[in-house]
C-alpha positions in Angstrom: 33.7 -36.0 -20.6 30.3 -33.8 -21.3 26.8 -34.5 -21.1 24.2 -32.6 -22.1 20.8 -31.7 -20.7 17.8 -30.0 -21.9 15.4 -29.0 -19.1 12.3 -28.3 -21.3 10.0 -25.7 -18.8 6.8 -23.9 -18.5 6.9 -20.1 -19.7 7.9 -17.7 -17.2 11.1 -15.9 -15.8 14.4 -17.5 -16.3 14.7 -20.3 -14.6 18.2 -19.8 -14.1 17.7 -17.3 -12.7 16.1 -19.0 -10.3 19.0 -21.3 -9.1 21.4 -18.6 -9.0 19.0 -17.7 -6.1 18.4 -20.3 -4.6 21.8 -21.7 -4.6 23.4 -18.4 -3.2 21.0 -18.5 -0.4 21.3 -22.1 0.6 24.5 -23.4 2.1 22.6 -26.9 2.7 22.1 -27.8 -1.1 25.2 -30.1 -2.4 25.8 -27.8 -5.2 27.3 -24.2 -5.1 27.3 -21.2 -8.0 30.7 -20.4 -9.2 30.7 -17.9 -11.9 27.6 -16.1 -13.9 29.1 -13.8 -15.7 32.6 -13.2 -17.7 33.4 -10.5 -19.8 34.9 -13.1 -22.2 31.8 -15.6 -22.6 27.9 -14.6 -23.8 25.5 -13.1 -21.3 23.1 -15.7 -19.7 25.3 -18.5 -18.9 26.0 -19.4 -15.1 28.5 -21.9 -14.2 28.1 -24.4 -10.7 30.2 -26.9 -9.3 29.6 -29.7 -6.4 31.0 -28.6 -2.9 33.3 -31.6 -3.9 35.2 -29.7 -6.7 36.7 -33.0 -8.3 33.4 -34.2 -8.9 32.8 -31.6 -11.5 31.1 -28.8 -12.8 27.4 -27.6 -14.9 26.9 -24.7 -17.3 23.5 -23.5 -17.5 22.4 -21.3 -20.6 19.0 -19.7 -20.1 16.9 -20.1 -23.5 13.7 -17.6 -23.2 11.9 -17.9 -26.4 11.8 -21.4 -26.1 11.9 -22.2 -22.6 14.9 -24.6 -22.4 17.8 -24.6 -19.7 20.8 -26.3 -21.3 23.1 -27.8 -19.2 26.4 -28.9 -19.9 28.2 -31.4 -17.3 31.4 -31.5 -17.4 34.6 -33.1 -16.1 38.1 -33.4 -16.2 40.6 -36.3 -16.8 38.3 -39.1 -17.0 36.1 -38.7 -14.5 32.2 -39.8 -14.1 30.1 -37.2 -14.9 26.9 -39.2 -12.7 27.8 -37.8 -9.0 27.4 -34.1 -10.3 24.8 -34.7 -12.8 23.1 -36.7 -10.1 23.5 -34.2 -7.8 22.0 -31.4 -10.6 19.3 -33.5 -10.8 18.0 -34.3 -7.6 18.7 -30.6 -6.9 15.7 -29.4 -9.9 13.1 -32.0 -8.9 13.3 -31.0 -5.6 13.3 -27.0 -5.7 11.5 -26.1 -9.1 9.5 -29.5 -10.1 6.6 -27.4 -10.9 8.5 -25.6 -13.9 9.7 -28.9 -15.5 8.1 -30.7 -18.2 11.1 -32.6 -19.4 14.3 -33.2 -18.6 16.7 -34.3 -22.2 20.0 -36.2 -21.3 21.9 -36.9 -24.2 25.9 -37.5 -25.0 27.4 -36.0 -27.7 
């Protein structure tokens, strides 16, 4: 299953950037960065996962011009994409709240 979200933020550096950071530097935070770049995939993508792996994963594409992080949750086999997105969440109001304006959930 995939959800997407649109987190709709103030001008300024990437906030992807900014989770990439504080993600790497943070062991306490339930979410961990996998991947942020492949030779095979666009520039400006990072991928995380949940420190439960089953519970699956979120791409995060940086969008500069217009100041939008989208966010693909995804899972495998059936699974409920809530605990991670829940997770992804919880994890933006608490460390960049002031960048937010909106957050977009929809299901395609």
């Amino acid at each position: 299953m995939q959800i997407v979200v649109i987190v709709h933020c103030t001008k300024g550096r990437s906030i992807r950037d900014a989770i990439v950071k504080t993600l790497s530097s943070s062991r306490v935070e339930p979410l961990v960065v996998s991947e942020t770049e492949r030779k095979t995939r666009n520039p400006g993508w990072t991928k995380i996962h949940s420190t439960d792996k089953k519970r699956g994963a979120v791409n995060l594409r940086w969008e500069a011009s217009s100041g939008t992080l989208e966010c693909r949750v995804v899972t495998k086999g059936g699974q409920k994409t809530s605990p991670v997105l829940g997770d992804f969440v919880t994890y933006l109001m608490n460390n960049h709240r002031t960048r937010i304006r909106a957050i977009t959930v929809t299901s395609p």
